[in-house]
N, C-alpha and C positions, 0 to 999 in steps of 0.2 A: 442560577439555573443552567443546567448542560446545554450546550448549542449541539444537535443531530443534523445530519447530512439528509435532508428528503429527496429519495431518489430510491429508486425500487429496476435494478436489472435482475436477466434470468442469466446470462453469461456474461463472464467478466474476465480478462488476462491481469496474473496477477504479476508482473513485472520487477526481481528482485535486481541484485548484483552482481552473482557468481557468473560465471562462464557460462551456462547453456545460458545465458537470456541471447545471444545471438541468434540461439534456435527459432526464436519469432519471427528473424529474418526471411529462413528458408518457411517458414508458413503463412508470410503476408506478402512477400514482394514477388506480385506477379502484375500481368497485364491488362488482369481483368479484377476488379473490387471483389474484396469478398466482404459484402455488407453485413454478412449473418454470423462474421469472426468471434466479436464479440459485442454484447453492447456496451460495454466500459471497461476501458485500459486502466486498471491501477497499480502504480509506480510504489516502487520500497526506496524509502530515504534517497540515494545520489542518484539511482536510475532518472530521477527523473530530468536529472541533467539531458538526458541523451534519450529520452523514449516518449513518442508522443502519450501523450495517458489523458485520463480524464478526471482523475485525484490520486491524490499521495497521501501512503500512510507515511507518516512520521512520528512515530512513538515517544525518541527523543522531547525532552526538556526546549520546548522551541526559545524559552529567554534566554537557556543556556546556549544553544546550539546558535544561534545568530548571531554572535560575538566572536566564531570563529570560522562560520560561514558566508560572510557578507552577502557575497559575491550570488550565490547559490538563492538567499533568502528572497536578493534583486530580483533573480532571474524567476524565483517564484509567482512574488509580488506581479512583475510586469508578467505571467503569463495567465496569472487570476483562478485558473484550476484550486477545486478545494482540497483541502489538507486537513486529513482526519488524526487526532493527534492527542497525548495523555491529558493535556489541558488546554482550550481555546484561549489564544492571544490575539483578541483584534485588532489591539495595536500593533502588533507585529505582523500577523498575517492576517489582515480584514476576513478573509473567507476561509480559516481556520473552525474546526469543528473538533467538539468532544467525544473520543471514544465510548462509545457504549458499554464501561466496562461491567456497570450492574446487570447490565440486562442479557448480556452477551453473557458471563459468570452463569446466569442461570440455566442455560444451555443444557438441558438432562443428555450426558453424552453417558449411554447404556455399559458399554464397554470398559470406561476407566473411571467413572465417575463426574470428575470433573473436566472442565476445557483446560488445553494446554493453550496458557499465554503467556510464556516466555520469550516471546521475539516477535519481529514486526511480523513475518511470515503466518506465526501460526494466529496472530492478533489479524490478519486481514480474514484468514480462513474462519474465523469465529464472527469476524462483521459479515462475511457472506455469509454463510450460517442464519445469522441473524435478520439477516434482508430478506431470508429465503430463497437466495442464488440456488438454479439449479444447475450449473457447469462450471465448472473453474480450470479455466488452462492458468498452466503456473512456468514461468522459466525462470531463470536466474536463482534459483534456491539449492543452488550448493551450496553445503557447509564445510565445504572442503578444498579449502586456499593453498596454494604450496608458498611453502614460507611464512604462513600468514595464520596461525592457531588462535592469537590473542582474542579477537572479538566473540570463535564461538566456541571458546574454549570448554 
């Protein structure tokens, strides 16, 4: 049976890898809190190395991916944030959770038919979607690396 993530925000930042995710810098670092930013930071795959967040999509194969990320899986593990992901591993990540992908799939999106879920990016915009998120700031989702074509090729 799928494990789902219960939790219901109306804003959410959706925090990738490209270059503007620095852009949440110049929108959060001031002197005074801005509580009403968002209600949950979530993190794309390494961002979350470096970005406080409140869950991580991680699409990726997590039994595969933790044999070449040790280090990373640790750093998950010890910070306990959930990780929404193609398949829950609780032995690998205790508070790992399954993407919603039937339900999320059924999505009536007017315009093209179906949902695009080809990448973590448009798979996090389809779980808000699916929450009923009504804001999404988004940074870090350039697909456009210099030097770097391979992954979104």
């Amino acid at each position: 049976m799928p494990r789902y993530l219960d939790h219901n925000p109306r804003t959410v930042v959706i925090a990738a890898m490209g270059p503007s995710i620095v852009d949440i810098f110049a929108d959060t670092l001031t002197q005074e809190s801005v509580p009403d930013f968002a209600d949950e930071v979530w993190a794309i795959n390494m961002s979350a190395n470096v970005i406080w967040h409140d869950l991580v999509f991680w699409m990726d194969d997590l039994a595969h991916q933790q044999s070449f990320k040790p280090g990373l899986f640790a750093l998950l593990r010890r910070r306990g944030k959930p990780v929404i992901t193609t398949k829950a591993y609780p032995d690998i990540l205790p508070f790992s959770y399954d993407f919603p992908i039937e339900e999320v799939s059924r999505i009536g999106i007017p315009v093209f038919g179906k949902p695009y879920l080809n990448n973590s990016i448009a798979m996090a915009l389809g779980y808000a979607l699916w929450k009923g998120v009504k804001l999404v700031k988004i940074y870090g989702a350039d697909f456009s690396y210099p030097n770097r074509d391979y992954a979104e090729s």
